[in-house]
Backbone of each chain as nested JSON, in Angstrom:
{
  "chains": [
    {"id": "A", "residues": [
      {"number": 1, "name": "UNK", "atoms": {"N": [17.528, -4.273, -21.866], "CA": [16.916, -3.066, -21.287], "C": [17.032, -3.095, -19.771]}},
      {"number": 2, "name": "UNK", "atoms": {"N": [17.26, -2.005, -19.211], "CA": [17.139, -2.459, -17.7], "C": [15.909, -2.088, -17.012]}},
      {"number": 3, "name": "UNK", "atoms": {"N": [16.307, -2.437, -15.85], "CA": [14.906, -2.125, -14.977], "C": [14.266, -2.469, -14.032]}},
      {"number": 4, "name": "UNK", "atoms": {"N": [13.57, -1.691, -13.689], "CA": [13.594, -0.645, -12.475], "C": [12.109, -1.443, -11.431]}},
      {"number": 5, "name": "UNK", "atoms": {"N": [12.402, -1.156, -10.5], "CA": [11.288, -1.273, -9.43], "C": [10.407, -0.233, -8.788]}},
      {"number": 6, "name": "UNK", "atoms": {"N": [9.017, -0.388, -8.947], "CA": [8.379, 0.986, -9.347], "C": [7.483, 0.314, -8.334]}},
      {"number": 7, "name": "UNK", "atoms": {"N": [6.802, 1.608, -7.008], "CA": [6.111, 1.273, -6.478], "C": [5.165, 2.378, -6.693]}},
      {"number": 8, "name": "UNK", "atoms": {"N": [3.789, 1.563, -6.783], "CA": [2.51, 2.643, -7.28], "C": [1.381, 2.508, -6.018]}},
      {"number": 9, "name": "UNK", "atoms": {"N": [1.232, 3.052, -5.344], "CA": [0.383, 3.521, -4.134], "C": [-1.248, 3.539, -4.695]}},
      {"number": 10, "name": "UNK", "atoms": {"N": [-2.112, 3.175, -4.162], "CA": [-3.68, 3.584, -4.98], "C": [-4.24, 3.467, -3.05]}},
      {"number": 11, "name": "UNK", "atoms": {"N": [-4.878, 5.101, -3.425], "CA": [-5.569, 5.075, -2.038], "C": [-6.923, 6.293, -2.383]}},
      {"number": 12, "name": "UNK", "atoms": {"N": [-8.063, 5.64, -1.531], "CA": [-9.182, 6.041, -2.126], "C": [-8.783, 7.75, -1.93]}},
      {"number": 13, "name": "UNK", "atoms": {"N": [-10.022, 8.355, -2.916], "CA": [-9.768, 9.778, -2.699], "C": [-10.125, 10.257, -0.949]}},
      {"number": 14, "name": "UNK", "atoms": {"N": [-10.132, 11.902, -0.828], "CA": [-10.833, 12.129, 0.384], "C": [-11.795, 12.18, 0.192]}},
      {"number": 15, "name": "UNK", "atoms": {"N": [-12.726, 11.863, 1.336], "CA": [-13.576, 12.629, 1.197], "C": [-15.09, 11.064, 0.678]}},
      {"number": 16, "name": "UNK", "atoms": {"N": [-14.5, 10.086, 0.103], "CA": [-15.183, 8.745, 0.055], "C": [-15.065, 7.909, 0.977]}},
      {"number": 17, "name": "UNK", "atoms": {"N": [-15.951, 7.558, 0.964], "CA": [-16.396, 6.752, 2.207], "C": [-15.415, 5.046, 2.301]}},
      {"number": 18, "name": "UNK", "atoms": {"N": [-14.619, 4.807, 3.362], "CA": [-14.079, 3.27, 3.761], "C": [-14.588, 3.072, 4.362]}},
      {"number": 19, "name": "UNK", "atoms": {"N": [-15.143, 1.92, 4.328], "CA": [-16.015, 0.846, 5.487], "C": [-14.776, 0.271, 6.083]}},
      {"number": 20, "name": "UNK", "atoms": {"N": [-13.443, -0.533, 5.367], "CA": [-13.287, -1.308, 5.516], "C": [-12.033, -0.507, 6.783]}},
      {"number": 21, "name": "UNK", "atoms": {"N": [-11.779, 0.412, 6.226], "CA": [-10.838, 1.463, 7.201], "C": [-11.548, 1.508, 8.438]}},
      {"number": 22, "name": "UNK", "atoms": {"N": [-12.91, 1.946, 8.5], "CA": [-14.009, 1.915, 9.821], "C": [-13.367, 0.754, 10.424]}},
      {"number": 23, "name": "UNK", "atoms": {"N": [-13.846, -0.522, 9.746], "CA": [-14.115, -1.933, 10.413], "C": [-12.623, -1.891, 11.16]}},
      {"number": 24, "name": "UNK", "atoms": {"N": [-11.45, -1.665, 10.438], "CA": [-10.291, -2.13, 11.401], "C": [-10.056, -1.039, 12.546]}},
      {"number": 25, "name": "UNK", "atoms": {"N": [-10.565, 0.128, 11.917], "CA": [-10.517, 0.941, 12.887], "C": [-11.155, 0.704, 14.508]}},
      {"number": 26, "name": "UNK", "atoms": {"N": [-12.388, -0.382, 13.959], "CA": [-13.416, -0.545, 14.997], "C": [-12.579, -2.102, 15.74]}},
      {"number": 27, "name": "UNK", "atoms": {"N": [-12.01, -2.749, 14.799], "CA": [-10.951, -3.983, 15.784], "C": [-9.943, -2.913, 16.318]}},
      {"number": 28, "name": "UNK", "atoms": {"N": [-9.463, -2.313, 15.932], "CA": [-8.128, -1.681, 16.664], "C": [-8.591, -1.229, 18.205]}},
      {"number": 29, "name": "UNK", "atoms": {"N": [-9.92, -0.809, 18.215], "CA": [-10.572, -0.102, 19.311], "C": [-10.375, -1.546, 20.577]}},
      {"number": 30, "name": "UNK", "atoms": {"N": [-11.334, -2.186, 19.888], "CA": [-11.516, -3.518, 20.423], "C": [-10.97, -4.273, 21.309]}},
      {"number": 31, "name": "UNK", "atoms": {"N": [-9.459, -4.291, 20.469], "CA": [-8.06, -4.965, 20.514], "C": [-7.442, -3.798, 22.2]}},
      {"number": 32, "name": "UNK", "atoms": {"N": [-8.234, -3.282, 22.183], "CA": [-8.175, -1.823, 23.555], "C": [-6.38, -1.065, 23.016]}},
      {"number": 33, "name": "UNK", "atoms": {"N": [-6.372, -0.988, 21.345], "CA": [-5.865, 0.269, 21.161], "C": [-6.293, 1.485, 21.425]}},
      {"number": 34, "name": "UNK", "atoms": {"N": [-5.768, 2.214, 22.182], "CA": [-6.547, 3.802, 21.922], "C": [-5.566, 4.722, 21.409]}},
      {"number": 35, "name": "UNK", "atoms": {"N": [-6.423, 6.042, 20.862], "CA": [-6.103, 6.71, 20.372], "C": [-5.775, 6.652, 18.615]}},
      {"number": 36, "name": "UNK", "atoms": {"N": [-6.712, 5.77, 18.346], "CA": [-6.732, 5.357, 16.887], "C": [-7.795, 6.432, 16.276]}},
      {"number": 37, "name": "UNK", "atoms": {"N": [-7.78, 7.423, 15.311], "CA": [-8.674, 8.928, 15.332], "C": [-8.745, 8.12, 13.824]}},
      {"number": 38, "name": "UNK", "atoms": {"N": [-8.899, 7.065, 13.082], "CA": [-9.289, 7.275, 11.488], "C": [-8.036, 6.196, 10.961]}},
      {"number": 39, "name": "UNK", "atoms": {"N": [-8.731, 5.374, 10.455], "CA": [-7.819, 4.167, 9.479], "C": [-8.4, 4.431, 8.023]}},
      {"number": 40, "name": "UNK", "atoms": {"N": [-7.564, 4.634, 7.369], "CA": [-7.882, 3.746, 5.349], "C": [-7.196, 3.198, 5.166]}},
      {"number": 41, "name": "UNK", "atoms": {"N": [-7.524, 2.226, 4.158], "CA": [-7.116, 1.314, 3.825], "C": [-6.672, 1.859, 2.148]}},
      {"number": 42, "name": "UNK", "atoms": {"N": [-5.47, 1.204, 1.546], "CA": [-5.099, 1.804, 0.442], "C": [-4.179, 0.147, -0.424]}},
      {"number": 43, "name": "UNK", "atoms": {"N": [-3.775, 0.297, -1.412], "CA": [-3.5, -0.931, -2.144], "C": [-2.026, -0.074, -2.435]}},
      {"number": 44, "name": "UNK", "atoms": {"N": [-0.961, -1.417, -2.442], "CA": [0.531, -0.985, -3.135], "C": [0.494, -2.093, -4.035]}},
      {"number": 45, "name": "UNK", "atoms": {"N": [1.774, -1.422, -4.838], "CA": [1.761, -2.106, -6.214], "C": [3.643, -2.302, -6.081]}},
      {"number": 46, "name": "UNK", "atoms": {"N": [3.92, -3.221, -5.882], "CA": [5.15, -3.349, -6.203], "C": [6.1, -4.567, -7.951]}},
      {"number": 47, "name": "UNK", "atoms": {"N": [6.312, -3.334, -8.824], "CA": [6.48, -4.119, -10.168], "C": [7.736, -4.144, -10.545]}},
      {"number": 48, "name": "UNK", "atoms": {"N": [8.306, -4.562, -11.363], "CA": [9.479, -4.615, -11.887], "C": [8.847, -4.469, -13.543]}},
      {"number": 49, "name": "UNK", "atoms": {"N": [9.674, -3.049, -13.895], "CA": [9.374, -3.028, -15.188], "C": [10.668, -2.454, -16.224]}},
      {"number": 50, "name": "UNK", "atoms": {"N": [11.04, -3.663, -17.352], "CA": [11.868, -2.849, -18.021], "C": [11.606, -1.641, -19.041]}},
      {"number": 51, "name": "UNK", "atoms": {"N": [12.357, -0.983, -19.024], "CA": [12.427, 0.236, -19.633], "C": [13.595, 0.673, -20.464]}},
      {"number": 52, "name": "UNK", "atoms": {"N": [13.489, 2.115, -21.008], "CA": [14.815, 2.521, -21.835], "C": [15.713, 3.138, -20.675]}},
      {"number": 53, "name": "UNK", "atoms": {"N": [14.714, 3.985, -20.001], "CA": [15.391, 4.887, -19.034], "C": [14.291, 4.794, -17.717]}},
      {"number": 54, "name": "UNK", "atoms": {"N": [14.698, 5.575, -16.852], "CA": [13.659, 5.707, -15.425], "C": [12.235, 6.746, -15.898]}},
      {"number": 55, "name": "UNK", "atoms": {"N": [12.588, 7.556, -16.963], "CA": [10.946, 8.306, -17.415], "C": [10.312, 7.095, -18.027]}},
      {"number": 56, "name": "UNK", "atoms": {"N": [11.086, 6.838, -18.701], "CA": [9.554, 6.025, -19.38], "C": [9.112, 4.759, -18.66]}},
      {"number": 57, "name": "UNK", "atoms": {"N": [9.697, 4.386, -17.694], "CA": [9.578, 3.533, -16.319], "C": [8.334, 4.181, -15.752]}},
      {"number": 58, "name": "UNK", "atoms": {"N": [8.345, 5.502, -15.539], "CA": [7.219, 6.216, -14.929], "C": [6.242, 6.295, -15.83]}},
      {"number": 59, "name": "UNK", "atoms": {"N": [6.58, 6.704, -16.764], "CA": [5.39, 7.203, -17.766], "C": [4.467, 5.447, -18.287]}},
      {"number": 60, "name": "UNK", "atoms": {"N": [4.533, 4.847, -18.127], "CA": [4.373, 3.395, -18.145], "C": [3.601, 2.938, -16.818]}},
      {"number": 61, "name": "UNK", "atoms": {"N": [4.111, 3.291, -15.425], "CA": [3.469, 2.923, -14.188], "C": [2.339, 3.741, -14.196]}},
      {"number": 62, "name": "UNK", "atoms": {"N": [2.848, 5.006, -14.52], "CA": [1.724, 6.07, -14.635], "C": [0.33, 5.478, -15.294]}},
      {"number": 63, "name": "UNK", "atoms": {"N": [0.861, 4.953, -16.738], "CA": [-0.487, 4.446, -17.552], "C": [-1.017, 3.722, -17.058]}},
      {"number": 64, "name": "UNK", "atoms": {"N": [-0.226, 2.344, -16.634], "CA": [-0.846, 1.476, -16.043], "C": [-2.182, 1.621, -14.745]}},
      {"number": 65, "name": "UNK", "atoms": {"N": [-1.696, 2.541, -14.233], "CA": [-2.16, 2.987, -12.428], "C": [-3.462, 3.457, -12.981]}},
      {"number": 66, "name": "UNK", "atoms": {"N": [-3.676, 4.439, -14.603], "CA": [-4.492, 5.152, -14.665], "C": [-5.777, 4.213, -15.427]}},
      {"number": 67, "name": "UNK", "atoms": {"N": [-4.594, 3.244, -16.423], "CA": [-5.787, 2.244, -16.68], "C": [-6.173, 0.74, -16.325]}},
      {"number": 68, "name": "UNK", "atoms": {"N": [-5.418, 0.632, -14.615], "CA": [-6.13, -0.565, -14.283], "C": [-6.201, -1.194, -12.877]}},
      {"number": 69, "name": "UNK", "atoms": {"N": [-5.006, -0.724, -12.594], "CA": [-4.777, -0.298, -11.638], "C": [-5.512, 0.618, -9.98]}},
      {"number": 70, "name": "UNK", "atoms": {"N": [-6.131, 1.894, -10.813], "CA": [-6.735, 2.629, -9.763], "C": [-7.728, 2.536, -10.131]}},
      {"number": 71, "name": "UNK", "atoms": {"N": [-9.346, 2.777, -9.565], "CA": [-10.143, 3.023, -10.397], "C": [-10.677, 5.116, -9.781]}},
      {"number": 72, "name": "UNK", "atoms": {"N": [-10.124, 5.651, -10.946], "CA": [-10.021, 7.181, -10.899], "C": [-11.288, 7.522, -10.484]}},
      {"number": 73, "name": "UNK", "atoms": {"N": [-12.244, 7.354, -10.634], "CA": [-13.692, 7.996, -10.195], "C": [-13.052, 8.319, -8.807]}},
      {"number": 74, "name": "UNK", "atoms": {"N": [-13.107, 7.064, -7.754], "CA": [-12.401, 6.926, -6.516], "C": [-11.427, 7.019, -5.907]}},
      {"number": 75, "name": "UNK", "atoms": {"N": [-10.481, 6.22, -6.675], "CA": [-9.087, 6.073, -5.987], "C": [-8.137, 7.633, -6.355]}},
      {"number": 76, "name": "UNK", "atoms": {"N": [-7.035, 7.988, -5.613], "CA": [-5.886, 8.348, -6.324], "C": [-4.373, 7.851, -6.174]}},
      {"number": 77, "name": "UNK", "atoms": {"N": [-4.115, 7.776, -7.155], "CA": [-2.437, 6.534, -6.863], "C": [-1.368, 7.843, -7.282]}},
      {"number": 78, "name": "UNK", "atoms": {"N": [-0.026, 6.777, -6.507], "CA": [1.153, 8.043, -6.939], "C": [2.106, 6.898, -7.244]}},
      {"number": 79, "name": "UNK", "atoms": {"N": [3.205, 7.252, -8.16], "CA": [4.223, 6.246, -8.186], "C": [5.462, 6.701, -7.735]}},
      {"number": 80, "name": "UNK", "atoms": {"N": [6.507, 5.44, -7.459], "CA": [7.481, 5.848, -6.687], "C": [8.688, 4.72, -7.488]}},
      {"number": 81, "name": "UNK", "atoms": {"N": [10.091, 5.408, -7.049], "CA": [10.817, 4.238, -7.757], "C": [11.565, 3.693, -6.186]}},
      {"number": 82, "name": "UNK", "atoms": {"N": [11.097, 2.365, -6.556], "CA": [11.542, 2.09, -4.77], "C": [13.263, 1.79, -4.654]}}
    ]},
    {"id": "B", "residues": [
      {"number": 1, "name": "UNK", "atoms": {"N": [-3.539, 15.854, 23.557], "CA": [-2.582, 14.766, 22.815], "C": [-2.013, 15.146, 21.335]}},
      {"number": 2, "name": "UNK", "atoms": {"N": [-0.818, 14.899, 21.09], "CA": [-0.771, 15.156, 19.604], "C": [-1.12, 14.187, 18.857]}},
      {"number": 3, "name": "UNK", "atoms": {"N": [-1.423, 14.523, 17.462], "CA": [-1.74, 13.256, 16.786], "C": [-0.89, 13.193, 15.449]}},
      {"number": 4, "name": "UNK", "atoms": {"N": [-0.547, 12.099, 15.144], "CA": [0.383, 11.693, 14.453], "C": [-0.089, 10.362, 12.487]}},
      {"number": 5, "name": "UNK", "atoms": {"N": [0.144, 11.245, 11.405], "CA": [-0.07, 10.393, 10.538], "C": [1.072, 9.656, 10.121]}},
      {"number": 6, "name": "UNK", "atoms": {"N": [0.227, 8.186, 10.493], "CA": [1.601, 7.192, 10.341], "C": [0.84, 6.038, 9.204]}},
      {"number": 7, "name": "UNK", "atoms": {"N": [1.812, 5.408, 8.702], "CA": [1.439, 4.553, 7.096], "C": [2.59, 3.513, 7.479]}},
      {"number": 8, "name": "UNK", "atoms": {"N": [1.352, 2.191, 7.79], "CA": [1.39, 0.945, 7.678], "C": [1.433, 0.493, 6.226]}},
      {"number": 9, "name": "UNK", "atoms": {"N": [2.41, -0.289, 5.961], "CA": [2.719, -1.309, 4.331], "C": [3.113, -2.273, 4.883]}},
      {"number": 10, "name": "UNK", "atoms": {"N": [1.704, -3.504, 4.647], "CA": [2.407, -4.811, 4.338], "C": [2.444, -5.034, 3.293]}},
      {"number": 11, "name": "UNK", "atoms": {"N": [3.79, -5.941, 3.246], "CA": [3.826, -6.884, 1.769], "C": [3.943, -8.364, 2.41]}},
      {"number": 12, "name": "UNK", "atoms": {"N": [3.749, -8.97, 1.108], "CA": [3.959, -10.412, 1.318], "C": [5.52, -10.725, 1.606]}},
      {"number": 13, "name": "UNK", "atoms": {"N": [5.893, -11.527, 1.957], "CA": [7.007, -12.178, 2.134], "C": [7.502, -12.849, 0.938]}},
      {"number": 14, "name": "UNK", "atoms": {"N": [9.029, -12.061, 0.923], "CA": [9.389, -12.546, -0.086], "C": [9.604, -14.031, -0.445]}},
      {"number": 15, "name": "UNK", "atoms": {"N": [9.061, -15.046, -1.073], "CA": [9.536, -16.348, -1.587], "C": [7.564, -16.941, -1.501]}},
      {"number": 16, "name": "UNK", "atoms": {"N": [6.521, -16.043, -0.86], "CA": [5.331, -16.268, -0.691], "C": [4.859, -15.79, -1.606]}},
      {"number": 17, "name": "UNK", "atoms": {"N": [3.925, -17.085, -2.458], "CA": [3.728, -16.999, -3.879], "C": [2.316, -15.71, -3.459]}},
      {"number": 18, "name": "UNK", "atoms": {"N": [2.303, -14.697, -4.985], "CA": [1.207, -14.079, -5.314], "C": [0.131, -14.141, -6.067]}},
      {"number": 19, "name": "UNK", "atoms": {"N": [-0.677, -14.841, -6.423], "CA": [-1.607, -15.243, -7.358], "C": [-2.925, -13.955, -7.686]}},
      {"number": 20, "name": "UNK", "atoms": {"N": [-2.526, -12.897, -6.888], "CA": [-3.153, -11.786, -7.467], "C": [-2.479, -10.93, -7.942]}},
      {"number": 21, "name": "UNK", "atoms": {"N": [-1.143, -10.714, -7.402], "CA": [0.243, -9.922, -8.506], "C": [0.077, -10.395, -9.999]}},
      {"number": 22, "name": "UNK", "atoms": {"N": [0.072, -11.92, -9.837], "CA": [0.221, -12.384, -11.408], "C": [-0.925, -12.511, -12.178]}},
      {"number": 23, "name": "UNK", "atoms": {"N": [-1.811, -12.35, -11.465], "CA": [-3.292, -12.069, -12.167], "C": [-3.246, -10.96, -12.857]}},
      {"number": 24, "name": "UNK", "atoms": {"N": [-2.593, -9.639, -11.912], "CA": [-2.396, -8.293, -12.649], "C": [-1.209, -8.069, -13.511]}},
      {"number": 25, "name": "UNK", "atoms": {"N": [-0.435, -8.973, -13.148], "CA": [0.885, -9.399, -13.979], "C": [0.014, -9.473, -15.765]}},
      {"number": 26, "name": "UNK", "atoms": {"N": [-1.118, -10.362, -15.8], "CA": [-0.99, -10.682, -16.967], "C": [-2.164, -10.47, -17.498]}},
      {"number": 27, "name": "UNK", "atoms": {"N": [-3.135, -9.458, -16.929], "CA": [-4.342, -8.528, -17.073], "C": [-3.166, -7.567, -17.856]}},
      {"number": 28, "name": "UNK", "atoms": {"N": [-2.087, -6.754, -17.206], "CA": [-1.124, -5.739, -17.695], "C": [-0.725, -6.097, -19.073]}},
      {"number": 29, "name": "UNK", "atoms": {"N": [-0.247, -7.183, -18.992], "CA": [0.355, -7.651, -20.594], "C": [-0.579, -7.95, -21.414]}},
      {"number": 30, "name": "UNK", "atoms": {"N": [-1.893, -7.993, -21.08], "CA": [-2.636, -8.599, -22.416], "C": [-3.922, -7.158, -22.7]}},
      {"number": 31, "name": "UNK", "atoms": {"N": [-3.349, -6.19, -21.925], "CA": [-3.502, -4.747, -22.322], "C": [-2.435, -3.939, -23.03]}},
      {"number": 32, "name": "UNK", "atoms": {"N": [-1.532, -4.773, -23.476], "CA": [-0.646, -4.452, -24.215], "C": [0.608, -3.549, -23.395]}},
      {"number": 33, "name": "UNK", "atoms": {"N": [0.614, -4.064, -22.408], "CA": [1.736, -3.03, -21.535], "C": [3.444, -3.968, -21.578]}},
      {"number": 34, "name": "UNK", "atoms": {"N": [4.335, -3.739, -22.1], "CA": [5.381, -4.796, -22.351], "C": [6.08, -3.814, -21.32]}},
      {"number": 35, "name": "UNK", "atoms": {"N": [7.186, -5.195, -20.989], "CA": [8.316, -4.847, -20.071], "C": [7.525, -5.015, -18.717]}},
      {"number": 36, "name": "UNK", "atoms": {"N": [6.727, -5.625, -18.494], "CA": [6.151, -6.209, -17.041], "C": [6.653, -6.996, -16.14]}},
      {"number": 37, "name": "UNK", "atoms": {"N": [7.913, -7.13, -15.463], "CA": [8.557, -8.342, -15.51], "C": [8.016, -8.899, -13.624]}},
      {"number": 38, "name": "UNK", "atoms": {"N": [6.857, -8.796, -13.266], "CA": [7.145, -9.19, -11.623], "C": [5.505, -7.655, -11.43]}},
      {"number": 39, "name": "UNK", "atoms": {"N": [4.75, -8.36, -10.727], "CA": [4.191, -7.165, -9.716], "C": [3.046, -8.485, -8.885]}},
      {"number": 40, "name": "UNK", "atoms": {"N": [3.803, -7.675, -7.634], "CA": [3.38, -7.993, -6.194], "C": [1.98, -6.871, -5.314]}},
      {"number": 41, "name": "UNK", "atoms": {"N": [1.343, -7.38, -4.943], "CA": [0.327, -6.477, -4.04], "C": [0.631, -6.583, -2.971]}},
      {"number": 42, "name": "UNK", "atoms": {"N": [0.408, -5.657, -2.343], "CA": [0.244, -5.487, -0.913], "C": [-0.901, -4.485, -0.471]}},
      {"number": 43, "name": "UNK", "atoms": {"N": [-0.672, -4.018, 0.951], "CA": [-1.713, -3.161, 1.145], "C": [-1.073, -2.093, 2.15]}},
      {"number": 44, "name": "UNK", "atoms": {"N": [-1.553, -0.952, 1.792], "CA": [-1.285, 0.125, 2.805], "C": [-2.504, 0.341, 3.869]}},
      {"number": 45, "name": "UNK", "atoms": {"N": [-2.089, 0.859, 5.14], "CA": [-3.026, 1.605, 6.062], "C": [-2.453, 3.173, 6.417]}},
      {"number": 46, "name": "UNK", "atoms": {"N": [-3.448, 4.094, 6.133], "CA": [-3.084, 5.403, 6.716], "C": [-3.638, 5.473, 7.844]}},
      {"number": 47, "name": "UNK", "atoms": {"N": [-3.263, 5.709, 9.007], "CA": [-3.951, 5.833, 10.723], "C": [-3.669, 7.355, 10.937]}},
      {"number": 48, "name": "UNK", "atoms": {"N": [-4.645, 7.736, 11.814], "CA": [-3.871, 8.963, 12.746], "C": [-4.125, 8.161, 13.933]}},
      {"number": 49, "name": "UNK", "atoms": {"N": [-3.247, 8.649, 14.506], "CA": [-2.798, 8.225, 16.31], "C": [-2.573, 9.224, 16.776]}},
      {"number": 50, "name": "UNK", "atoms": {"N": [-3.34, 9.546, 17.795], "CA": [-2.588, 10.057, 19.113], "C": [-1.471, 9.55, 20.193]}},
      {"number": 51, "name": "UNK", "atoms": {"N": [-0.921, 10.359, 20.603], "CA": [0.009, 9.647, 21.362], "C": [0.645, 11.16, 21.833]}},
      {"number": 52, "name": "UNK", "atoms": {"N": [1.695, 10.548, 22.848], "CA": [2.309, 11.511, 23.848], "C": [3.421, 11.996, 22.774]}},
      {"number": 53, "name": "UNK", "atoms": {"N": [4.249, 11.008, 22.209], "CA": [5.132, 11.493, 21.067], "C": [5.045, 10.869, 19.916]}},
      {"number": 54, "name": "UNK", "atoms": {"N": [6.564, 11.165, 18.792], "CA": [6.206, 10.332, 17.7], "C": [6.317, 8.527, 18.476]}},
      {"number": 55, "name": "UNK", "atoms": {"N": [7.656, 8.711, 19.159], "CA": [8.285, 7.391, 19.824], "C": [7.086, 6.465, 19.845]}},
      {"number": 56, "name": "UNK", "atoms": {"N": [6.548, 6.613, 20.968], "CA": [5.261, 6.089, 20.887], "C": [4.087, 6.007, 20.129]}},
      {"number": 57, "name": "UNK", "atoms": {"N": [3.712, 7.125, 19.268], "CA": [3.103, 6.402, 18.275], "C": [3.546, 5.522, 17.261]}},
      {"number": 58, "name": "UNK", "atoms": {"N": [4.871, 5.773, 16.694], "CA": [5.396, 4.57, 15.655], "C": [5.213, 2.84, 16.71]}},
      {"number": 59, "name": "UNK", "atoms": {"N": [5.374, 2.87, 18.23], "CA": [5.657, 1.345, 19.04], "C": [4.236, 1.325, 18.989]}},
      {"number": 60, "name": "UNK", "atoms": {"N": [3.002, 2.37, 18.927], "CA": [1.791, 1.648, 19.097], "C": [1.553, 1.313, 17.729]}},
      {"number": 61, "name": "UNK", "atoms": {"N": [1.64, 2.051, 16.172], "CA": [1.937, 1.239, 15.221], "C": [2.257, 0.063, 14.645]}},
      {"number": 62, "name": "UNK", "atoms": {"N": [3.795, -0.383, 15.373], "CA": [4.272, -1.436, 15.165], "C": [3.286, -2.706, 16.145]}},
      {"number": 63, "name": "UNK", "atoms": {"N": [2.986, -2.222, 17.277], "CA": [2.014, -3.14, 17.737], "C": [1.072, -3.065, 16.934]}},
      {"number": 64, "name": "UNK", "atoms": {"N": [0.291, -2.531, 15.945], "CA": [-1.078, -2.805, 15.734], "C": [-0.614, -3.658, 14.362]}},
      {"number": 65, "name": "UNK", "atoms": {"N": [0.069, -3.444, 13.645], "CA": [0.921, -4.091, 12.284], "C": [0.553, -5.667, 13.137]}},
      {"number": 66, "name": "UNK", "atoms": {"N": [1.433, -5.849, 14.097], "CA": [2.118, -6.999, 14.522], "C": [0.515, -7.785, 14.995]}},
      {"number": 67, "name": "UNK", "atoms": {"N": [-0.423, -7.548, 15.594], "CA": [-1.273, -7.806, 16.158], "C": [-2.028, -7.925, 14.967]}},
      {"number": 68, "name": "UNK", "atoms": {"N": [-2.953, -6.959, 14.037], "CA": [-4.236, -7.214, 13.425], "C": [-3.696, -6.847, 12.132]}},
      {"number": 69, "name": "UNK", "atoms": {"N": [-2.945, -6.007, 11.722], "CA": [-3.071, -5.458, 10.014], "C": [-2.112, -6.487, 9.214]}},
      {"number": 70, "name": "UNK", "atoms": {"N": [-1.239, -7.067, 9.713], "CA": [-0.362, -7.975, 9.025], "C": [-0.699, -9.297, 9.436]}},
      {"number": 71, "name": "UNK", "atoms": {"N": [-0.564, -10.636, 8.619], "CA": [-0.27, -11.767, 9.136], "C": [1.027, -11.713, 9.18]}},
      {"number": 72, "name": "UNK", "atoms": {"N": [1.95, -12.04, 10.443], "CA": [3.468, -11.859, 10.155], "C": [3.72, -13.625, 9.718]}},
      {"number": 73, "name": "UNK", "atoms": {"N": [3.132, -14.421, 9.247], "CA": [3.511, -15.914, 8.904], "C": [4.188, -15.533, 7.591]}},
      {"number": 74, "name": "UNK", "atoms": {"N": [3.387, -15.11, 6.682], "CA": [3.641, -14.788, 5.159], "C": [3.363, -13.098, 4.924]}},
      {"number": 75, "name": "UNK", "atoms": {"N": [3.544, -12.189, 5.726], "CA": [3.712, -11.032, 5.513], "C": [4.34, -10.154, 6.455]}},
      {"number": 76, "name": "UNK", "atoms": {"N": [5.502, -9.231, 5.706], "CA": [6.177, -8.401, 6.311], "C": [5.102, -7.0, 6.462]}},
      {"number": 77, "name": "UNK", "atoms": {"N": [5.919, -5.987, 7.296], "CA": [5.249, -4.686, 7.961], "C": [6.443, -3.707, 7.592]}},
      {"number": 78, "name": "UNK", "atoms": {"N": [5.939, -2.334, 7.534], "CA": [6.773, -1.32, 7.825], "C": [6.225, -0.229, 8.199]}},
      {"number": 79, "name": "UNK", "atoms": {"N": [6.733, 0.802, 9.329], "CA": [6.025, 1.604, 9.391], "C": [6.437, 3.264, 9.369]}},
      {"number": 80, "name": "UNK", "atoms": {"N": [5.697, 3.935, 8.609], "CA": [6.636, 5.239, 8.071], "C": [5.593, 6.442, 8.309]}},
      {"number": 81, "name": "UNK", "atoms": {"N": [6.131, 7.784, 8.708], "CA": [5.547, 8.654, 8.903], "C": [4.84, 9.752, 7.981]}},
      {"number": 82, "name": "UNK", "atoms": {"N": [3.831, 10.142, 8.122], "CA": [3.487, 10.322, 6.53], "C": [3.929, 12.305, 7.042]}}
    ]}
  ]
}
């Protein structure tokens, strides 16, 4: 089977609150970056998954992202074939 | 000033072992997901920056990668415009 390298993005929704985006935001300041207006922080997923074809490569990252990957209340992820 | 959305991705360095990839490596497979062959984490940052142009916001980017969001020992950077 071949296969493919699938990158799946998970980044909180808008609109929820990052501390942890704040906090670097608040070193970046620190560090006397300016002009830093808003950091988040977000998780990548880089997999290697075999498949029949490149859909069901997706349809597979897709599941995965939805069941373990992201957690949906919060997060939203997108996949990509890198 | 304009402001500019730019997206920081580190990953680990390639040959730098992952012990939380393969954690999810094999959380994935014992949810019954086959054809898993490899997944790596990393982490994204979404910033807005101000800056005079893009030029300069991607070099104050790459400085902040290089400085606080990456360890560059065992992790690579990239930086892309969203």
């Amino acid at each position: 089977m071949p296969s493919f390298k699938v990158t799946v993005t998970v980044r909180l929704k808008q609109g929820v609150l990052d501390p942890q985006g704040k906090a670097i935001e608040g070193a970046l300041t620190s560090l006397d970056f300016s002009g830093v207006k808003g950091v988040r922080q977000g998780k990548v997923f880089d997999m290697v998954l075999e498949a029949k074809d490149a859909k069901e490569a997706e349809k597979a990252a897709l599941k995965m992202a939805d069941k373990l990957l992201a957690n949906t209340v919060v997060e939203d992820f997108q996949v990509e074939f890198a």
